[in-house]
C-alpha angles and dihedrals in degrees: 000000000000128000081252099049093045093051094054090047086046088050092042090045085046102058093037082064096048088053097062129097114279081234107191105252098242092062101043087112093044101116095178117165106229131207124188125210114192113032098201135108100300089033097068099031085059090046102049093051085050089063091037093073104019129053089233119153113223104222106179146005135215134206142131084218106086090195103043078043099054091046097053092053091052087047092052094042077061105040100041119079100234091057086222116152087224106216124272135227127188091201117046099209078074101051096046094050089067076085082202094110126101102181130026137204107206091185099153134126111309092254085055096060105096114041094057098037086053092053097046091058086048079061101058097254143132118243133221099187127177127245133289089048086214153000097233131033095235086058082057088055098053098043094055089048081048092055096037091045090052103038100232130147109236120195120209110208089229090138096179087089086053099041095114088220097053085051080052108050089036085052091050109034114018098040093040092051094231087137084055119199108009116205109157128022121195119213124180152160122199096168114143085234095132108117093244114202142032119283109198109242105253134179106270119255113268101247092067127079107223103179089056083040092059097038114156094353125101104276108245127186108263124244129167098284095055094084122055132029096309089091087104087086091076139067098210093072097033156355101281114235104329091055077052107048114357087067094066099039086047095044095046085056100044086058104041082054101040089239125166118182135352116237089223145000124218120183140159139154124098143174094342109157115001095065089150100062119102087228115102103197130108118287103190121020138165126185136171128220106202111208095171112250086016119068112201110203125200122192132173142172130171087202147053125015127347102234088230108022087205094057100033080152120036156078127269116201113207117205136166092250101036150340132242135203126195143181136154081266094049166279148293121196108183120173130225108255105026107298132145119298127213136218134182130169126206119280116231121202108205095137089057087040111033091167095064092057085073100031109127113245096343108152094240091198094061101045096101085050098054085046099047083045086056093049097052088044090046101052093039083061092061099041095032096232133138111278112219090262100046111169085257096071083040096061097037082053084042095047106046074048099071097023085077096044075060101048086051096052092046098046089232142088123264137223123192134205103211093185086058098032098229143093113268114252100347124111104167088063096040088059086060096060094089123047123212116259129218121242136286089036132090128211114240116243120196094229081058099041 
C-alpha cells in the first residue's frame, strides 16, 4: 500500500467511524431487538436517541397510518447501523406475537396506551411507554399489576427525571436545603397550545385505518385534526392539557421533592373563553395537589399573557430562603436577602450528536433528556432494577392527573386511598375511573393482566 492509498483508506475509515452512533460505552456490547409502536412524531424522536447510545437493531414498526408507516421504516433503514428496513405491522397484536422482541415503544395516542403496553409485558418484554401512562385511572392499575406480574422493568417518558440541568438544580439547591422550608410550588403552562377553528368532519384518508385509530375510544367523525398529533384537542383520546402538561411539571416536582401521593386534589376551571373552537378540552384550569404541608398549584391558559415570559411552562418552587424557577430551557435559583443568584440554560448537545441539528421536528432542547432516560432504562435492563421513572411513579403523576380532570367535572375535592385505589367516600368519582370501551375492546383488569 502506498503512502497515497493508505492515506485515503485512513481518511474513509476515519469518517465511517464518524458516522457511527456516539454508543455509551456501558452499553457498547448491548445487542436488544427493538419494536415501535406509534410512528409518529414522539415515536421516532424517542427511537432515534435509543440508537443513538445503544447498538440495538430495530426489528419492526407499528402504525395504523400506512404512510407515516412506510416512512419510518426507510428512516430507520438510514439511521440504524445494520441498514436493515425492520418489518411493519399495521396491528400491533401482530407484531408483538413474533415473541422475538426484547424491548418495546409504545409511543401512541394517550387512549392507546394500555392495551399494547399490557400485552408487551405478556410477551416478556420491557417496555418504554408515553406519558400519560393511561386515559383512565383503572388502565394505570392494570398496567402497573402487568409490569409487576411479568417482571419486567417500564420505563414512563417523563424526561424531566433525566434533563441534566433539573438534576442539577435539584442536586444544588433542593438537597442542600439552600430553598429552605417549601411550602407551595407553583407549576403552569400558558402556551397558546389549545387547536383553535372549526375543521369541517370528512371521510379519513385512506391510508389510515381509522377503525384500529379510534380502538376502544368513542368513535368520533374525523376531521383534520384527528390524525396526527392534533388529537389533544379532545377528551375522548386523552386528558386535555393537564394529561399533557401537568403530568410533566407535577411529576418533575414530585421527584425533585421525593413525594408520593397527594392527600387530595382540587380543580376548576373549563372552556372559558374559546367556546368556538371545535376542541372540547379545557381552555383555563387550576387544580391543587395537596400534599399536606406542600400545596402543589397548577395553573393553565391558552390564552392572554404567560405570568414570566421566560418560564411560559414550569414549576417555582417557593421557599423561606429562596425561590427556584425551573423549565426544560432552564433554571433560576435567587436567594432570599440579596445573595447571589444562579442561572443556568439547557445544554444541548448537537456536536456530540450532529445528527440532532437536521432532525425534523426533534425538540432540540430535550434531546440530552431523551439520551440520559435511555441510559437509566438501559442499565436498569440489565440490573432489574427500577428505572427513575418505574411505571409506579407513572401511574401516582397519571393518576393526580386525572384526579384533577374529575374534581373539575364534579364541582368537589377529591381524597384518594392509594392502598385501595379509590376516592374516599365518593362513589360517584370512583365510577369514572374507568371509562367505557368500545367493542370490541375490553378494559384491562390487574387480576387479568
Amino acid at each position: 500500500m502506498n503512502r497515497r492509498t493508505f492515506l485515503q483508506t485512513g481518511a474513509t475509515a476515519a469518517l465511517a467511524l464518524s458516522a457511527l452512533p456516539h454508543y455509551a460505552a456501558e452499553f457498547g456490547d448491548m445487542k436488544k431487538r427493538v419494536g415501535l409502536i406509534g410512528c409518529g412524531w414522539y415515536g421516532k424522536c424517542d427511537l432515534f436517541r435509543l440508537i443513538q447510545v445503544a447498538p440495538v437493531e430495530v426489528v419492526s414498526l407499528c402504525d395504523v397510518d400506512k404512510r407515516m408507516l412506510a416512512e419510518a421504516a426507510d428512516m430507520v433503514a438510514t439511521r440504524q447501523v445494520s441498514k436493515k428496513k425492520p418489518r411493519t405491522h399495521g396491528d400491533y397484536r401482530e407484531m408483538l406475537k413474533e415473541k422475538d422482541l426484547d424491548l418495546v415503544l409504545v409511543e401512541t395516542p394517550d387512549h392507546w396506551h394500555a392495551l399494547p403496553m399490557i400485552e408487551a409485558c405478556r410477551s416478556g418484554m420491557d417496555v418504554w411507554v408515553q406519558k400519560p401512562i393511561s386515559v383512565d385511572i383503572a388502565e394505570g392499575q392494570a398496567m402497573l399489576a402487568a409490569a409487576r406480574k411479568h417482571g419486567r422493568v417500564v420505563q414512563v417518558n417523563t424526561q424531566r427525571r433525566s434533563t441534566p440541568h433539573l438534576i442539577e438544580a435539584r442536586d444544588t439547591f433542593l438537597k442542600e436545603g439552600k430553598l429552605g422550608r417549601i411550602a407551595h410550588v407553583e407549576i403552569c403552562c400558558y402556551w397558546h397550545m389549545r387547536a383553535k377553528g372549526n375543521p369541517p368532519d370528512k371521510n379519513p384518508p385512506d391510508y389510515l385505518d381509522y377503525e384500529m385509530w379510534t380502538g376502544p375510544a368513542p368513535m368520533r367523525p374525523y376531521c383534520e385534526w384527528t390524525h396526527p398529533r392534533s388529537w389533544r384537542a379532545f377528551m375522548e383520546y386523552g386528558n386535555g392539557i393537564v394529561g399533557d402538561m401537568c403530568i410533566h411539571m407535577l411529576d418533575m416536582v414530585r421527584w425533585m421533592m421525593d413525594l408520593g401521593w397527594p392527600k387530595r386534589v382540587t380543580s376548576s376551571g373549563g372552556i372559558l373563553v374559546d367556546k368556538a373552537s371545535k376542541a372540547n378540552i379545557a381552555d383555563t384550569q387550576t387544580a391543587t395537589f395537596d400534599f399536606g404541608e406542600l400545596q402543589v398549584v397548577w395553573n393553565h391558559r391558552t390564552w392572554g399573557q404567560s405570568v414570566d415570559d421566560k418560564y411560559p411552562w414550569s414549576a417555582t418552587f417557593y421557599g423561606d430562603k429562596g425561590t427556584l424557577k425551573a423549565s426544560v430551557f432552564s433554571y433560576d435559583f435567587t436567594p432570599e436577602g440579596g445573595g447571589q443568584p444562579v442561572h443556568k440554560d439547557v445544554t444541548y448537545e448537537l456536536e456530540q450528536y450532529p445528527e440532532d441539528k437536521t432532525e425534523k421536528d426533534l425538540e432540540k432542547h430535550c434531546a440530552p433528556a431523551i439520551r440520559g432516560h435511555w441510559k437509566n432504562f438501559l442499565g436498569c435492563i440489565a440490573s432489574r432494577e427500577k428505572p427513575v421513572a418505574d411505571i409506579e411513579q407513572g401511574y401516582i403523576s397519571t393518576t393526580s392527573c386525572i384526579l384533577a380532570n374529575l374534581s373539575m367535572q364534579l364541582g368537589r375535592s377529591l381524597t384518594w386511598d392509594p392502598m385501595q385505589g379509590r376516592v374516599m367516600g365518593d362513589e360517584e368519582a370512583n365510577r369514572l375511573l374507568r371509562r367505557p370501551y368500545r367493542a370490541p375492546w375490553t378494559h384491562p383488569e390487574p387480576a387479568n393482566v
